[in-house]
C-alpha positions as CSV (number, residue, x, y, z in Angstrom):
1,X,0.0,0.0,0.0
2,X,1.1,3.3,-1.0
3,X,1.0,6.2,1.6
4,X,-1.3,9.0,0.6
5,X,-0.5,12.7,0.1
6,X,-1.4,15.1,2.3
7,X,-3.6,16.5,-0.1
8,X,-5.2,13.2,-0.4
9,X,-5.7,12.5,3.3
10,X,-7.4,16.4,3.2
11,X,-9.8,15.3,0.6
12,X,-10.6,12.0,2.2
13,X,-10.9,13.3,5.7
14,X,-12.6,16.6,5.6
15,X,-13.6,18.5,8.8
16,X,-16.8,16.4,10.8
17,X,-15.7,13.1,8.7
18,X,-16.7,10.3,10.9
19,X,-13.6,8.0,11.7
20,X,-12.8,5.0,13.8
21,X,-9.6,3.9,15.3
22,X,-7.5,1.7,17.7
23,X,-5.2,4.0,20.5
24,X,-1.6,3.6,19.3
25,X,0.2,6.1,22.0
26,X,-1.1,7.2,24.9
27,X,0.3,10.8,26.7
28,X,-0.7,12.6,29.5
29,X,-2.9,15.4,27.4
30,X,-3.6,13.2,24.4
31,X,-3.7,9.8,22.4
32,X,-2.3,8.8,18.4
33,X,-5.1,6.8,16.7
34,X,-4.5,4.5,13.6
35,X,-7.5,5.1,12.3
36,X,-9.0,1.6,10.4
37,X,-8.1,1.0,6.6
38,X,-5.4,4.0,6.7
39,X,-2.8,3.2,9.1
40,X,-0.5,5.6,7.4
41,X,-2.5,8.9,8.6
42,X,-1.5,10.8,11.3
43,X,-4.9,11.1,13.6
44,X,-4.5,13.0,17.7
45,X,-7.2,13.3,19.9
46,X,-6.3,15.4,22.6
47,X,-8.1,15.9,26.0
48,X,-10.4,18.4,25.7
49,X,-11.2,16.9,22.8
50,X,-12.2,13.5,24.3
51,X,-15.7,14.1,25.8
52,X,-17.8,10.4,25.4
53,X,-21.5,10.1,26.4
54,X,-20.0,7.4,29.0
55,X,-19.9,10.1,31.9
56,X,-18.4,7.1,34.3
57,X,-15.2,7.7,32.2
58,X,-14.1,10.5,34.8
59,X,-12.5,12.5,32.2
60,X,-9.7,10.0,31.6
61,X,-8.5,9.3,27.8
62,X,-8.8,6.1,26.5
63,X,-6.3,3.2,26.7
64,X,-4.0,1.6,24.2
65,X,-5.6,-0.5,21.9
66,X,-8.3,0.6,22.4
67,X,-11.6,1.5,20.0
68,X,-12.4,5.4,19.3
69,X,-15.3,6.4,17.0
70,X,-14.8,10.1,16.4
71,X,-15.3,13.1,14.1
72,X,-12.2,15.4,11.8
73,X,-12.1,18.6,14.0
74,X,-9.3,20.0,12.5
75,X,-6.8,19.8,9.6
76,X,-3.3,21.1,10.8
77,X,-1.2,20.9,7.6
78,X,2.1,22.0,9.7
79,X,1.9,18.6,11.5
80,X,0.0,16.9,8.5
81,X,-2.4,15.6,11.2
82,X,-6.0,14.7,11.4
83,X,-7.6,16.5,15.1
84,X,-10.3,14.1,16.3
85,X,-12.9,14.8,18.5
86,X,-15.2,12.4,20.6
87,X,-19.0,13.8,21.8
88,X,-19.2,17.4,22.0
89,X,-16.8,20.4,22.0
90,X,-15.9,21.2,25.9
91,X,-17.5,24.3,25.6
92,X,-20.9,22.8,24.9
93,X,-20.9,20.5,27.9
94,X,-23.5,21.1,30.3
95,X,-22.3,21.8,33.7
């Protein structure tokens, strides 16, 4: 398999693209997904970003290997990175 472009990734991802992937690295403010079928793209979910309907997650991320199902946020072509987000942006969180 080839690796895309970044142009190509752009085009195939585009901002509130649904996406699903495994957690490959896990840091203290954020996780690296491999998102399924395109292992080559770079996908970070940080954690503000990370805000499930599972309320019992205690704002914790989630855990190598495993299974996020999120949207494209944001683009950032100096990092040639997908931004995912899971549930709701923090600022629409009731509280």
């Amino acid at each position: 398999m080839s690796l895309k472009s970044w142009a190509e990734t752009k085009s195939h991802y585009p901002v509130g693209t649904r996406v699903t992937g495994r957690v490959k690295v896990k840091f203290q403010h954020g996780v690296f997904l491999e998102l399924d079928g395109d292992p080559e793209v770079r996908a970070f979910m940080d954690l503000l970003s990370y805000n499930p309907d599972d309320a019992a997650r205690g704002g914790s991320l989630p855990e190598i290997g495993e299974l996020v199902t999120g949207s494209v946020a944001q683009l950032v072509d100096r990092d040639q990175q997908l931004r995912i987000r899971v549930g709701p942006p923090f600022w629409e969180r009731a509280g």
